[in-house]
VMD Tcl script that draws the C-alpha trace (Angstrom):
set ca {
  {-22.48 -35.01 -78.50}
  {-21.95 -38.48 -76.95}
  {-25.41 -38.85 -74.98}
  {-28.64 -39.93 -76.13}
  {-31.20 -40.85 -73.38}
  {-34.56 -42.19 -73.34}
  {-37.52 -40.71 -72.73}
  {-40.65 -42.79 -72.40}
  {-40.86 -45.47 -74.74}
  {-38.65 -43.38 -77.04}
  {-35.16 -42.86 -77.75}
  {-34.37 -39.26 -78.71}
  {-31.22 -37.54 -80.01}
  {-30.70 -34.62 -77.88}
  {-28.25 -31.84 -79.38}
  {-25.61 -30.97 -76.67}
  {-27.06 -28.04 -74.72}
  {-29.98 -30.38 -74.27}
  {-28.68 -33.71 -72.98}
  {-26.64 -32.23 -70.11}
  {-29.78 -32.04 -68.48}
  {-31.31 -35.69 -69.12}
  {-30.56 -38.50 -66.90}
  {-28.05 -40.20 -68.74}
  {-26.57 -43.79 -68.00}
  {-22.99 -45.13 -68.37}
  {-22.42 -46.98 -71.45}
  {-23.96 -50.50 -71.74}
  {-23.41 -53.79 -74.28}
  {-24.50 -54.28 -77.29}
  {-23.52 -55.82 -80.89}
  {-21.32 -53.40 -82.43}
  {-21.83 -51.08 -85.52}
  {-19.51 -53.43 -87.60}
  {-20.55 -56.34 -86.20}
  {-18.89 -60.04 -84.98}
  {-15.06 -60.24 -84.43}
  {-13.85 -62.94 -86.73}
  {-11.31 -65.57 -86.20}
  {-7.96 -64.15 -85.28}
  {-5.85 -63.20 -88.52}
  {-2.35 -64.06 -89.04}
  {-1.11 -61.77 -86.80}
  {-3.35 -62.91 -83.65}
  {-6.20 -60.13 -83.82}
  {-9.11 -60.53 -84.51}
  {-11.26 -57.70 -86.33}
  {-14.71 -57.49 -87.85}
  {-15.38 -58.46 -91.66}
  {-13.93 -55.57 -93.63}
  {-11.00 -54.92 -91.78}
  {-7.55 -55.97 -91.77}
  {-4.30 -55.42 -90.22}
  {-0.65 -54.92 -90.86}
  {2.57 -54.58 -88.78}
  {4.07 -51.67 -88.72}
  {7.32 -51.74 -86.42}
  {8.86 -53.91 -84.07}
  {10.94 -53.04 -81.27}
  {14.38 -53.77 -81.19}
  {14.21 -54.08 -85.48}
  {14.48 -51.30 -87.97}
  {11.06 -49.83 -89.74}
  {10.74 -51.32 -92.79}
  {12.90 -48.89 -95.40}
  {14.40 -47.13 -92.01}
  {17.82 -48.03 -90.69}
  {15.83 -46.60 -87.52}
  {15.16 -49.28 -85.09}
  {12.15 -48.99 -83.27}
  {11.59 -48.13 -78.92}
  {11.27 -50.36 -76.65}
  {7.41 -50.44 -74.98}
  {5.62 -48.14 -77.22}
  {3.18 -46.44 -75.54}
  {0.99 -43.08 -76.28}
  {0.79 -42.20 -79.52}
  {-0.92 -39.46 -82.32}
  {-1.22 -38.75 -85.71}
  {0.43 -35.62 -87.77}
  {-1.01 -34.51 -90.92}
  {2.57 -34.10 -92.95}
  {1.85 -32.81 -96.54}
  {-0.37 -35.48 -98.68}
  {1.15 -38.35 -95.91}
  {1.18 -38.08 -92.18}
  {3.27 -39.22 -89.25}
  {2.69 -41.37 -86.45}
  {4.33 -40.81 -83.14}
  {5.08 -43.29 -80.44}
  {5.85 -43.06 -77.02}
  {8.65 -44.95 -74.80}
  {8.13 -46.35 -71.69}
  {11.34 -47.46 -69.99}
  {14.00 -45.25 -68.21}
  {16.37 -42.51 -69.87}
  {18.99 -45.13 -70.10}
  {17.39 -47.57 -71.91}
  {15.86 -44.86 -74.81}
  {13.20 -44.16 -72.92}
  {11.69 -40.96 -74.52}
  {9.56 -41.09 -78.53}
  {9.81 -41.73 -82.19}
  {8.15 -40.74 -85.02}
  {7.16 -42.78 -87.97}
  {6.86 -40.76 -91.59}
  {4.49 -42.58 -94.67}
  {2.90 -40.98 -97.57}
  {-0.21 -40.86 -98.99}
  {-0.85 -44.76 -99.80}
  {0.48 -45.41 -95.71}
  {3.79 -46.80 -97.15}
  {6.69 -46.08 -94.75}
  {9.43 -43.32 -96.25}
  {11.53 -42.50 -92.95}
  {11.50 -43.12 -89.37}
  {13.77 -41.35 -86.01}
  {13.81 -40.70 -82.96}
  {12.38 -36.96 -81.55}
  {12.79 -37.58 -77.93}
  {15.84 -39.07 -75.99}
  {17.20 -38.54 -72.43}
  {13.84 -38.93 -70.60}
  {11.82 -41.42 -68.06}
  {9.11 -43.26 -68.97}
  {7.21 -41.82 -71.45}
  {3.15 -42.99 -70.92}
  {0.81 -40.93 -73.00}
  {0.83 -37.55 -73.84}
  {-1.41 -35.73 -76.14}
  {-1.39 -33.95 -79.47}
  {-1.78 -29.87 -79.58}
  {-3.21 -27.72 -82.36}
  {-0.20 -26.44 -83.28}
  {0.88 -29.90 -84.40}
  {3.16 -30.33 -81.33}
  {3.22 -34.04 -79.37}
  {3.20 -33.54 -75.70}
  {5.28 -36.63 -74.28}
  {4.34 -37.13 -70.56}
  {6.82 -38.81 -67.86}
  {4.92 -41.16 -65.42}
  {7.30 -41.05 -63.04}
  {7.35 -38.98 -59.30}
  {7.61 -35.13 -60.14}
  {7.52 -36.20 -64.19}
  {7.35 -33.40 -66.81}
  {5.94 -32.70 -70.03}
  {7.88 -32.35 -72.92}
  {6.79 -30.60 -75.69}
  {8.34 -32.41 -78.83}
  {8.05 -31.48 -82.96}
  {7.39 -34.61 -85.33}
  {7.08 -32.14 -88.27}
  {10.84 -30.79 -86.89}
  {12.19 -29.07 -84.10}
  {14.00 -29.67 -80.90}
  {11.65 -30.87 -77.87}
  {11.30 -28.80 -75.09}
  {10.28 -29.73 -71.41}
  {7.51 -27.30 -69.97}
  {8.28 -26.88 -66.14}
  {4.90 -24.73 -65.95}
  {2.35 -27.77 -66.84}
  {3.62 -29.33 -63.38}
  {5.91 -32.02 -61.98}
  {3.69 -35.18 -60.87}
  {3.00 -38.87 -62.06}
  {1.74 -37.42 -66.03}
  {-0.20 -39.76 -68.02}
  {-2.25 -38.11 -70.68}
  {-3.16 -34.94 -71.83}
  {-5.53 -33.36 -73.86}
  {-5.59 -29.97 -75.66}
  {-9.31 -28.01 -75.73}
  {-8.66 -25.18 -78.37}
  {-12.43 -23.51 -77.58}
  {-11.34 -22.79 -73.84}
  {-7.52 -22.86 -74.61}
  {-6.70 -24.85 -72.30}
  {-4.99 -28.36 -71.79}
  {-6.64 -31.48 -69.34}
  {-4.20 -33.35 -67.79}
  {-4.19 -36.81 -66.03}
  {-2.61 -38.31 -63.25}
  {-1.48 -41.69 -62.15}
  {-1.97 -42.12 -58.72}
  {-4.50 -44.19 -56.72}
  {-5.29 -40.28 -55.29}
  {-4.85 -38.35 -58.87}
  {-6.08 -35.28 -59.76}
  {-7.44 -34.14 -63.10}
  {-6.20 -30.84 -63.77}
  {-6.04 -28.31 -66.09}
  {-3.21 -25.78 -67.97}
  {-4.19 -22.41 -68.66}
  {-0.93 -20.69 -70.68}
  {-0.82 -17.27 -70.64}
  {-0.54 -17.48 -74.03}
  {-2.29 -19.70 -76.89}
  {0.57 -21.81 -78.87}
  {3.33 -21.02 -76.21}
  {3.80 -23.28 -73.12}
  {5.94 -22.19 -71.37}
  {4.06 -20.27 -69.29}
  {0.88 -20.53 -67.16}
  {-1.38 -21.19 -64.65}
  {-2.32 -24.95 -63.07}
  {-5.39 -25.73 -61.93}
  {-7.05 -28.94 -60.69}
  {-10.57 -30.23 -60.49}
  {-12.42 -29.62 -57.28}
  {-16.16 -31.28 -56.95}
  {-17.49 -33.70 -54.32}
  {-16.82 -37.44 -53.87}
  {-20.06 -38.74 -55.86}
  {-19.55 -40.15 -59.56}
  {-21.74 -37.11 -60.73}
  {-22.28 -33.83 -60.08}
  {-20.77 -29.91 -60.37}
  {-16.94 -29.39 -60.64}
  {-14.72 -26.03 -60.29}
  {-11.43 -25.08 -60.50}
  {-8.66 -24.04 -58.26}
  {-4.93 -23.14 -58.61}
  {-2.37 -25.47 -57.36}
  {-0.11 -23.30 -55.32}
  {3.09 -24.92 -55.88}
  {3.32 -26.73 -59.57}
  {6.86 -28.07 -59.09}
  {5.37 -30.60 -56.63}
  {7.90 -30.19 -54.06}
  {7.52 -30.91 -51.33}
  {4.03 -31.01 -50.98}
  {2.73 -32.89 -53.67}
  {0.57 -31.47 -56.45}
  {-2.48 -33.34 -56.03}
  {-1.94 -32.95 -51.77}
  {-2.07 -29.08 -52.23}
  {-5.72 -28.27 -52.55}
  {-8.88 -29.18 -50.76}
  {-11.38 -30.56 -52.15}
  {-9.92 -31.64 -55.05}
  {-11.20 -34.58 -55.81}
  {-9.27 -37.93 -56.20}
  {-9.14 -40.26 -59.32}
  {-8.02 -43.43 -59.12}
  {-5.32 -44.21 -61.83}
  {-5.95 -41.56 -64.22}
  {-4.95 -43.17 -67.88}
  {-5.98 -41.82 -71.25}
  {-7.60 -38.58 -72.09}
  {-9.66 -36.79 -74.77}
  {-11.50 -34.03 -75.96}
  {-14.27 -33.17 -78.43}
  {-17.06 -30.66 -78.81}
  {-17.46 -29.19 -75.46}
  {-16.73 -32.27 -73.59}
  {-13.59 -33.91 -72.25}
  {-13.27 -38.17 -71.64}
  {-10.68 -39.77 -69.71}
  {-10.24 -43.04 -67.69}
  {-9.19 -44.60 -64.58}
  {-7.93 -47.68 -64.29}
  {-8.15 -48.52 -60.92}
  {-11.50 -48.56 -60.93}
  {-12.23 -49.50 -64.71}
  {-14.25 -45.93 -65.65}
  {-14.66 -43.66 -68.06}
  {-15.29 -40.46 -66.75}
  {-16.87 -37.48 -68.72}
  {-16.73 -33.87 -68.02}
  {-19.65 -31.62 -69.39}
  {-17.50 -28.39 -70.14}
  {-20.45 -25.99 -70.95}
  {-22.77 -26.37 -67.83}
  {-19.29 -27.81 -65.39}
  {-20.99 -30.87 -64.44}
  {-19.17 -34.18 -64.67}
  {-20.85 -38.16 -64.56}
  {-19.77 -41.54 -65.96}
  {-19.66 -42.40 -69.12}
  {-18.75 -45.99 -68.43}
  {-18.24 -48.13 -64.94}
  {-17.98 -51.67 -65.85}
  {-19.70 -52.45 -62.16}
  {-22.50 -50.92 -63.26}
  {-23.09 -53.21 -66.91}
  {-26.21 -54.37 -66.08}
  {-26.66 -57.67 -67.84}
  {-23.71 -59.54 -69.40}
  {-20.11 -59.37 -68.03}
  {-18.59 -56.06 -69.01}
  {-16.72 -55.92 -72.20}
  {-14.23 -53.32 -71.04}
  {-11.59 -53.65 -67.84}
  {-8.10 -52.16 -67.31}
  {-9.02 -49.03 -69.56}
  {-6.46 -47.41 -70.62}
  {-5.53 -44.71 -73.69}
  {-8.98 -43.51 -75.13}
  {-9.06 -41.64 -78.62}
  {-12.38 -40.74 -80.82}
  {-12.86 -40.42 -84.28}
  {-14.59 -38.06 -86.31}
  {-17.68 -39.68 -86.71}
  {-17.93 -39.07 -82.46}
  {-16.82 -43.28 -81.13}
  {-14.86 -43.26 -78.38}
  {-12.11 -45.94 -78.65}
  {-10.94 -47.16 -75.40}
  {-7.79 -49.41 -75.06}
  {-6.87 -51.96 -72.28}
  {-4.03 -52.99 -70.29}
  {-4.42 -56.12 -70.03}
  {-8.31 -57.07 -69.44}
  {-8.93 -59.07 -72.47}
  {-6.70 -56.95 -75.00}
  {-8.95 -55.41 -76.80}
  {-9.86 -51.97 -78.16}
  {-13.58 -51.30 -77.01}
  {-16.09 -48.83 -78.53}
  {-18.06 -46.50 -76.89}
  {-21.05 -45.06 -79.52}
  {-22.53 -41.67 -79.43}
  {-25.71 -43.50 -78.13}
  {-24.11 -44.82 -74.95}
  {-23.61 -48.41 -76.44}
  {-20.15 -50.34 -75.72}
  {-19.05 -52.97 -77.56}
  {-15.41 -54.65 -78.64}
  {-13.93 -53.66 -82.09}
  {-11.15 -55.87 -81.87}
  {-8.83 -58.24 -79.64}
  {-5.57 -59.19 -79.90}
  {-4.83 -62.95 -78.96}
  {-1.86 -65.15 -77.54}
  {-0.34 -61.40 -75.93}
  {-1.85 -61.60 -72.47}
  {1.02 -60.35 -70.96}
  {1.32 -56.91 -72.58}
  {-1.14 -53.89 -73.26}
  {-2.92 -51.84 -75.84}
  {-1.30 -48.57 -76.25}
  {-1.46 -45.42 -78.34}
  {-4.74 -45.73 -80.56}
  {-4.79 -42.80 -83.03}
  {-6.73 -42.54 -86.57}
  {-5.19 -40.66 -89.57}
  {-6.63 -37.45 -90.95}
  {-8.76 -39.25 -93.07}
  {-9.87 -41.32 -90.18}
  {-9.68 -44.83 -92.19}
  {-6.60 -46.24 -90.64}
  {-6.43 -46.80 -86.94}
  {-2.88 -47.23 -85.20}
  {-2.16 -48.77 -81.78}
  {0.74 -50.85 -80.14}
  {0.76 -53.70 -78.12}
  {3.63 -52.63 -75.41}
  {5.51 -56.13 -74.69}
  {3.85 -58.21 -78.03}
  {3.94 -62.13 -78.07}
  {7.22 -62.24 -75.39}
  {5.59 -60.22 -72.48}
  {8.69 -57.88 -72.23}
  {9.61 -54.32 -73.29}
  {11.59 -55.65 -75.76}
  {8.73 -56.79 -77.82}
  {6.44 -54.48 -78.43}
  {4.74 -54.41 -81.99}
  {2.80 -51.72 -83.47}
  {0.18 -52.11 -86.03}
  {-2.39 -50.58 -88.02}
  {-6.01 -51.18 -89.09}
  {-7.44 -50.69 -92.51}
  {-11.32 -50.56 -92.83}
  {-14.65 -48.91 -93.31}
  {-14.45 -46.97 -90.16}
  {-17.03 -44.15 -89.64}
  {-16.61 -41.04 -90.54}
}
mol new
graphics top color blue
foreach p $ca { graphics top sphere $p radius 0.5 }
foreach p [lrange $ca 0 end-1] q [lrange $ca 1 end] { graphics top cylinder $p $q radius 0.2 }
display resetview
């Protein structure tokens, strides 16, 4: 559940199959659950009391312990379980021939790095992507008739899946009670769409299938089959009518019946109600109704266990904002003197007390600088 509403004078919890049919609101501001940023720390970010940060790679440099230097604009990312440590895996967004593609990071059980390498090469700009339940990473090209690739941090050779489509991918998101994977686009027309393999765990085959509903920011949704996946030459998201249009799809997530993703051209979060098929906004920052709005140029969105929604922005203010269960949005942390790059690739480990991210183009605004960090705190869980 990420809805509570108000009824009266009272503010009531409502268990899922309830809410879906109160009017709920899009997020608005408040003081967040671990209260006050603090002054920026030595690496420019500043967090709330009880939480500190540490750099993790550098493009262009070797991880610490690694001979393995690090990608260029690090983008989407996710965490692996891998034994009593787990791995963190990075996107790369720049062309084939300058290593666009991913990387994996390996630590152990106290988060010290013990091996780093690439798991991905050959490929064009590498956005987001999205984590499966088979512990695969699904890298997604945001370029014109772009592909998955399914890649294996915990080993294997990455394949590309033809069958999840060819358009402008950004982020996808794997729903193992329905078995199927959401899928975002980034176009000012997207589509949201879903894969429907013909068989759990295996890929390669399938059926593609895009969101149709009306033009409103609420309502009923359905799906329909895209005719032609490959894209060509009729574009995917030109092939059905009434689909509806998204503009800028970005990050994209999925918990408990309900899937969240975002739209940067317009600054929303958008969430879809997967049990009754009815879809509204979880957060429009035109409709923050006192204050300025604490969230613009969303971007990659993750949760964590306790049920937050973390929401990253390109550019905006650089910040990672929070999104609590009761519709409350607030900023859990901002990174300073980098207000020419982006927040990418927020993931939590297993145990959901470290929180990784990048910052695409770092202090020096260019590809070549990106920096990826982690956060250490008292997260909920």
């Amino acid at each position: 559940m990420l809805r509570a509403t108000v009824l009266g004078a009272s503010a009531v919890a409502l268990p899922f199959t309830a809410w879906s049919a109160a009017y709920a609101a899009p997020a608005q501001p408040a003081t967040g659950p671990y209260g006050p940023l603090q002054a920026a720390n030595s690496h420019g970010i500043q967090l709330p009391a009880g939480f500190t940060s540490q750099i993790v790679a550098r493009s262009g440099q070797a991880v610490s312990g690694t001979s393995y230097v690090w990608h260029q604009a690090p983008d989407g990312g996710a965490v692996f379980a891998n034994g009593s440590g787990w791995i963190y895996v990075s996107n790369s967004e720049v062309s084939s021939g300058s290593g666009g593609g991913a990387s994996r990071i390996l630590f152990d059980s106290s988060g010290a790095v013990v091996g780093a390498s690439r798991i991905l090469s050959g490929t064009n700009n590498n956005c987001a992507g999205g984590k499966t339940p088979w512990n695969t990473w699904l890298s997604c090209e945001e370029v014109s008739l772009g592909r998955v690739w399914e890649t294996y941090p915990l080993g294997g050779t990455a394949v590309v899946r033809p069958a999840m489509g060819r358009f402008k991918h950004e982020a996808a998101a794997a729903d193992p009670d329905r078995r199927v994977v959401y899928l975002t686009e980034d176009e000012t027309n997207g589509k949201f769409y879903r894969f429907i393999p013909n068989t759990w765990g295996d890929l390669s085959a399938g059926t593609l299938q895009v969101l149709v509903a009306g033009s409103a920011t609420s309502g009923s949704f359905s799906w329909a089959a895209v005719p032609d996946p490959d894209g060509s030459p009729t574009a995917t998201r030109s092939q059905v009518s009434g689909a509806k249009s998204f503009n800028g799809g970005e990050g994209c997530h999925y918990s408990n019946d309900t899937v969240w993703f975002t739209t940067k051209g317009d600054n929303r979060v958008w969430q879809l109600n997967l049990a009754n098929n009815t879809y509204e906004l979880a957060y429009d920052d035109n409709l923050v109704t006192s204050g300025s709005a604490p969230l613009t140029g969303v971007d990659n969105i993750t949760g964590s266990s306790f049920g937050d929604l973390y929401v990253a922005e390109d550019g905006g203010n650089m910040e990672i904002c929070m999104i609590t269960p009761d519709d409350k949005i607030s900023v859990f942390l901002r990174i300073t003197g980098q207000s020419s790059s982006e927040i990418c690739g927020p993931a939590f480990t297993p145990a959901g007390n470290r929180l990784y991210f990048s910052s695409q183009r770092g202090t020096s605004g260019s590809s070549s600088g990106g920096i990826t960090y982690c956060v250490t705190g008292p997260f909920r869980t």
